[in-house]
C-alpha positions as CSV (number, residue, x, y, z in Angstrom):
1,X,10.3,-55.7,-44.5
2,X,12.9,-53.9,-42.6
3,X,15.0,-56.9,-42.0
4,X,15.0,-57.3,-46.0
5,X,16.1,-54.2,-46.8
6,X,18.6,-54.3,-43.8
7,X,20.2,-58.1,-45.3
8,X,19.8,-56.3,-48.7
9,X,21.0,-52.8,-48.6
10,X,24.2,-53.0,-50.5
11,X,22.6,-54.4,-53.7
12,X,19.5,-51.3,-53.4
13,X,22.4,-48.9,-52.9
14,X,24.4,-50.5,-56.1
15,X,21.0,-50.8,-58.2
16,X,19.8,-47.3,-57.5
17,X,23.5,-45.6,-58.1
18,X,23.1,-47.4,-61.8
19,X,19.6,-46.3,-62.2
20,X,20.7,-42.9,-61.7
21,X,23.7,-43.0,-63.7
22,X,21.5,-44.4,-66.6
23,X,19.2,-41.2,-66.1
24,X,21.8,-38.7,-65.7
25,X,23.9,-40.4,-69.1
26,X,20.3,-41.1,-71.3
27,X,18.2,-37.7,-70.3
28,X,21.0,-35.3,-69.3
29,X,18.2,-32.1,-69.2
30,X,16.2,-34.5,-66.7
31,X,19.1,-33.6,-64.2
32,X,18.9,-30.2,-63.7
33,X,15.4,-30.5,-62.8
34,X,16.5,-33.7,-60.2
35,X,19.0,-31.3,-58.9
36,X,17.0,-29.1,-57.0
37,X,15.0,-32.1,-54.9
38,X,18.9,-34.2,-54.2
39,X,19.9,-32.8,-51.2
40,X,17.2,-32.6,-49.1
41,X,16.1,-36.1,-49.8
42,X,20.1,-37.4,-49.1
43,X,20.1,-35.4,-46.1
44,X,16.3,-37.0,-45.1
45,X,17.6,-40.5,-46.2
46,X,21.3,-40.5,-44.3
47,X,19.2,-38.8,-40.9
48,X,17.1,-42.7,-41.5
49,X,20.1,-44.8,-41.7
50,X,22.1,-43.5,-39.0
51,X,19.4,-43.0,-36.3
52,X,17.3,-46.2,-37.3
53,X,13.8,-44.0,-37.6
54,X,11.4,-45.3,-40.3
55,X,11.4,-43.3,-43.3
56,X,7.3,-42.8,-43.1
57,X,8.2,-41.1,-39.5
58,X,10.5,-38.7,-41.2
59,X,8.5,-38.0,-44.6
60,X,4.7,-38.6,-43.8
């Protein structure tokens, strides 16, 4: 799995920036809520890509 996502990672980057561009434009009051939980999962999810640790080492 981790060799998928690694080959793959440009395309889940591009399809989860639309995803969340299609939220924030279609359910602009689901954002605010949103806001609160983005920076500590950004910060949890760049600490996984630049030291290589599994994300169910960091979060579970």
């Amino acid at each position: 799995m981790r060799n998928w996502t690694e080959r793959h990672q440009s395309w889940i980057y591009l399809l989860s920036i639309l995803a969340g561009l299609a939220v924030g434009l279609h359910q602009p009051d689901m954002t605010a809520r949103l806001d609160a939980v983005l920076w500590p999962l950004l910060g949890g999810l760049l600490y996984a890509t630049f030291t290589q640790v599994s994300l169910t080492r960091i979060f579970l």
